[in-house]
C-alpha positions in Angstrom: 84.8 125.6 123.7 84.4 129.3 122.9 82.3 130.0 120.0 80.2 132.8 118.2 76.6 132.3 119.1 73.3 133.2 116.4 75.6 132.8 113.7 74.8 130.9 110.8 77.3 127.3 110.5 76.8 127.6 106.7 80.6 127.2 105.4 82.1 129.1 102.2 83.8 127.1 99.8 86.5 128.3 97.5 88.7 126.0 95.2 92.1 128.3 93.8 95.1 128.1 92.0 95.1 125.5 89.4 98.5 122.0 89.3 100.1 122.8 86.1 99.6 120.0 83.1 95.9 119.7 84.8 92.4 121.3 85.0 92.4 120.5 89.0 92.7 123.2 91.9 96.2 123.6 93.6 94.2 123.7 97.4 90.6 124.0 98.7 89.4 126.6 101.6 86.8 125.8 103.7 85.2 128.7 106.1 82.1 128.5 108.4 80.8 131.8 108.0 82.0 134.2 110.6 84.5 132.0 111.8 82.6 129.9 114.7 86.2 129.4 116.5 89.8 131.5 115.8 91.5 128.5 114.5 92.5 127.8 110.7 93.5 124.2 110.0 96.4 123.6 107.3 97.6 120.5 105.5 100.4 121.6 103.2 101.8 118.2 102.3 99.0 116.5 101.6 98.7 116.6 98.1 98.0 113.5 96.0 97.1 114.8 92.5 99.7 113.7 90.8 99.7 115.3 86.7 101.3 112.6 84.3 103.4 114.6 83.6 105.1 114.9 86.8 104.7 111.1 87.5 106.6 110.0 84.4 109.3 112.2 85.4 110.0 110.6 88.7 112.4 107.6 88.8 110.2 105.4 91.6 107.0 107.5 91.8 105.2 105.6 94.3 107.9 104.9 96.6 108.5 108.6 96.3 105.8 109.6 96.8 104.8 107.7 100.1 107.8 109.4 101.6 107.4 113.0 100.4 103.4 113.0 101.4 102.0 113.9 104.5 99.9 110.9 103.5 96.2 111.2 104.3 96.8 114.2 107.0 93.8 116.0 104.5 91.6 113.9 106.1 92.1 114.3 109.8 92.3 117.8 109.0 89.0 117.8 107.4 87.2 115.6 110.3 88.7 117.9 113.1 87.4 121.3 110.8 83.9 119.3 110.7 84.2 119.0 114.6 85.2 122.0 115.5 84.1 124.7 113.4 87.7 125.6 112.3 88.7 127.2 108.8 90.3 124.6 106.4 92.9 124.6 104.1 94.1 122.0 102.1 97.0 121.5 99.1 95.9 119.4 96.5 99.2 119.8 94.6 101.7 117.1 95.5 104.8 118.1 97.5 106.7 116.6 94.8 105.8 119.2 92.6 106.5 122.2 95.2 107.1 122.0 98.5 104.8 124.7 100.3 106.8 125.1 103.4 110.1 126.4 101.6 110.3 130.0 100.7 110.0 130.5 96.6 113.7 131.2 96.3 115.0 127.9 98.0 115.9 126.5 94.5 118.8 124.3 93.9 119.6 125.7 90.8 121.7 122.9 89.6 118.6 120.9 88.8 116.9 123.5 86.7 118.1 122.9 83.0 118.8 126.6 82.5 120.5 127.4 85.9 119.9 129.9 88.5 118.3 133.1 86.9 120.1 136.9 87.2 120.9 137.4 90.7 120.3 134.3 92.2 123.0 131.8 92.6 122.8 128.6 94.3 125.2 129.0 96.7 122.3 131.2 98.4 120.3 128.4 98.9 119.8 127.2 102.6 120.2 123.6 103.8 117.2 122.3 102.8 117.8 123.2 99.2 121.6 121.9 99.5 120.5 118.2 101.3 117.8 117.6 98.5 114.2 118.7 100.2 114.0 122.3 98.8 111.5 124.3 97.0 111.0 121.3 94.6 112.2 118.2 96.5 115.5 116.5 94.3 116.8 113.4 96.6 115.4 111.1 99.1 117.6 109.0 101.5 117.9 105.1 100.1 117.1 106.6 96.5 119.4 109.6 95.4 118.0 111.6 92.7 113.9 111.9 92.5 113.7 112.4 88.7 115.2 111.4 85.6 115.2 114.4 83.8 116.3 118.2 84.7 113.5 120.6 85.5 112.8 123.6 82.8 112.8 127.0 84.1 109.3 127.4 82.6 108.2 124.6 84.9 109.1 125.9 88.1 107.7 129.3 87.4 104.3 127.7 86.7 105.0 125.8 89.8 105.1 128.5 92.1 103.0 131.6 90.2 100.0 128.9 89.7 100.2 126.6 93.2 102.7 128.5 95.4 101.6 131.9 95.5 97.7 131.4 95.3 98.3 128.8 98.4 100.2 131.6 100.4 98.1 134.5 99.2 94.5 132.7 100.4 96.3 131.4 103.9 97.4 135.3 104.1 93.8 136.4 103.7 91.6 133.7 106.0 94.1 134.2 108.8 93.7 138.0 108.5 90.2 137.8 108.0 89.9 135.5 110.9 92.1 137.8 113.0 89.4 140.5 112.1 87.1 138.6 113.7 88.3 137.4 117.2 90.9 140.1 117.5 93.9 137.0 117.1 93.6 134.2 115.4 95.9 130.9 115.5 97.0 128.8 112.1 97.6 124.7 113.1 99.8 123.6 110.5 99.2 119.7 110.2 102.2 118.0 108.9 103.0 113.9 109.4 106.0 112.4 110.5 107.9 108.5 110.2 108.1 107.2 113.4 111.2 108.8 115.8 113.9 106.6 116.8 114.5 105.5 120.5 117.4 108.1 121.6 118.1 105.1 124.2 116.5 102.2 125.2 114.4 103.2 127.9 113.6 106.2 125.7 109.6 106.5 124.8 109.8 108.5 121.3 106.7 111.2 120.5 104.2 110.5 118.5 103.4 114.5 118.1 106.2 117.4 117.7 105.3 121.1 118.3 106.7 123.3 116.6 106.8 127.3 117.3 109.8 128.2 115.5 111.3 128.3 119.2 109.0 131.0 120.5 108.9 133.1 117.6 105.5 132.1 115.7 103.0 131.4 118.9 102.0 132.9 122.5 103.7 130.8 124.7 100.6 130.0 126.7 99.5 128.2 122.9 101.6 126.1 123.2 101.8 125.1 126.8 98.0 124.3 126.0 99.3 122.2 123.3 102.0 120.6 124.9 99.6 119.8 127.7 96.5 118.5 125.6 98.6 116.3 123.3 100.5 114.7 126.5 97.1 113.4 127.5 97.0 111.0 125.0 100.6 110.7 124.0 104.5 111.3 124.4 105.1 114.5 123.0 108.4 116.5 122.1 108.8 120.6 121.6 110.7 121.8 118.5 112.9 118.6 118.5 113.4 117.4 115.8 110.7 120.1 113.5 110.2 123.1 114.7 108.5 124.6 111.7 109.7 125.8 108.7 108.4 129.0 106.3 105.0 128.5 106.4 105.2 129.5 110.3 107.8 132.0 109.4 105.5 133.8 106.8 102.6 133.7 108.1 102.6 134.6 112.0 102.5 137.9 113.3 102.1 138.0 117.2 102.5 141.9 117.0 99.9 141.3 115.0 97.7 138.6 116.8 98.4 136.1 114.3 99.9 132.7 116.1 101.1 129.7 114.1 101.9 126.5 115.3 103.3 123.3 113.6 101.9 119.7 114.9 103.8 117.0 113.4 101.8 113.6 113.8 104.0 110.1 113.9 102.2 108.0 111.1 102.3 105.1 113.0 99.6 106.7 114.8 96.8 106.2 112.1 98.6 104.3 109.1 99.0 100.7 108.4 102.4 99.3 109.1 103.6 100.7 105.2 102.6 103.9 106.0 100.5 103.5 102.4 96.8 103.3 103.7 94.9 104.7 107.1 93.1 102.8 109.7 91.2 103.3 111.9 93.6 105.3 113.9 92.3 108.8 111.7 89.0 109.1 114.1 91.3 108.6 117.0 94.2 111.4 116.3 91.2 113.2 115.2 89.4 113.3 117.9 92.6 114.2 120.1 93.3 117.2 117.6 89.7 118.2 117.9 89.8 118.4 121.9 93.2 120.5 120.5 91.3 123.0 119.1 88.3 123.2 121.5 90.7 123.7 124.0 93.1 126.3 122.0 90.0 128.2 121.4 89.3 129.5 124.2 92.9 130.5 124.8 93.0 132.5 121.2 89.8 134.4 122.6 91.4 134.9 125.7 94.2 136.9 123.3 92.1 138.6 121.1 90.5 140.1 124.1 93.4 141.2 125.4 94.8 142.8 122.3 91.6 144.8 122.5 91.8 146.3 126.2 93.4 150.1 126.0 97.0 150.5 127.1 97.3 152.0 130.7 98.9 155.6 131.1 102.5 155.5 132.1 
């Protein structure tokens, strides 16, 4: 694995933004100092602290909740940052309360109890929004409406100026910073998946989707390493059925040397059979994402170096 060398593994801590109705962070950043590897590790849905608040509000709360979680993702992330050396990031604000991988205007306005503000309409909003899983998730398959009570204007604007924009604004600044450092830098958003459905019966479903935004948010040569690591020890499917959503959008920048790619993990892989508590599975899909990020590494370095040599004269 490539590394910095002499550098202290001392890490920097930082806990921002703050979950409306609560005195608790909205996400915690982790950084070795000077970035030992060119890799920042996400969870986005991960989330569990739940205000009252927002609990009462929800018609089945747990069962809810179990769906809309990346359920205990936080931790593999944390044990493959521990590993490896990566940068951390991790929501602590329920996906229930905001969804950080929809854009800040992907409201359906109908549930907001004072409708859309000036200049925004609802008929602007994209699928998502429209099917129930936008900014601020409204319906689940096999339960219909999430809440028993409309959402106040006042509320969403907390939402996103207190979790939404201080997540975004502090992955904006460690993947730069990071960048800085190596010259590129790569983002592994960690998200968690229900199992995939046999497509026929001699059909052997993934257990990990990557997801590039289909070749717009990663070096291709990312993800064939991916595609090729996570094969190893597993079936594995490219941008079908997720191939990312805004976080990649946002925050990759190949111009730029900033690569982002999605990893979607079946939670059959590390959950008991309710998908409500981990086994012992964690250490193993951790220990596969780790070897992940050893391996992507080197190839981010490989970039970085790259970016640096001077253009030849034409």
């Amino acid at each position: 694995m490539t590394t910095r060398k002499g550098k202290s593994a001392d890490s920097q801590s930082h806990r921002g933004g703050s979950i409306p109705g609560t005195r608790k962070p909205a996400y915690t950043l982790s950084v070795p100092e000077d970035f030992p590897v060119p890799i920042v590790v996400a969870a986005p849905h991960a989330g569990r602290s739940y205000p009252d608040e927002l609990w009462k509000s929800m018609r089945r709360p747990q069962w809810s909740a179990l769906r809309l979680e990346d359920r205990f993702v936080d931790r593999i992330a944390a044990a493959v940052a521990a590993d490896t050396g990566a940068a951390l990031l991790v929501a602590q604000a329920p996906r229930a309360m905001i969804d950080l991988n929809r854009a800040s205007d992907d409201v359906d306005w109908t549930m907001v109890s004072e409708g859309a503000p000036t200049g925004a309409t609802s008929g602007k909003s994209n699928r998502r929004a429209r099917s129930g899983l936008g900014l601020v998730p409204r319906r689940l398959p096999g339960l219909g409406e999430i809440w028993n009570r409309p959402l106040a204007g006042a509320e969403l604007d907390a939402r996103i100026g207190q979790v939404h924009a201080p997540y975004h604004k502090a992955l904006d600044a460690v993947l730069q910073r990071c960048r800085d450092e190596w010259g590129a830098a790569l983002l592994l958003d960690l998200h968690s998946m229900p199992p995939l459905k046999r497509g026929h019966p001699q059909d052997i479903p993934a257990r990990y989707v990557v997801g590039d935004r289909f070749g717009a948010s990663a070096d291709d040569r990312l993800v064939a390493s991916t595609l090729r690591h996570l094969s190893e020890s597993s079936a594995v499917s490219h941008n079908r059925p997720y191939a990312g959503g805004y976080v990649l959008d946002r925050h990759s920048a190949r111009t730029k040397g900033i690569h982002a790619i999605q990893v979607e993990i079946c939670r059959a892989l590390y959950l008991d059979e309710d998908f409500a508590e981990p086994t012992q599975g964690v250490q193993h899909v951790a220990e596969v994402l780790s070897g992940l990020v050893r391996r992507l590494a080197q190839d981010v370095s490989q970039l970085g170096k790259a970016d640096d040599l001077p253009l030849a004269a034409e």
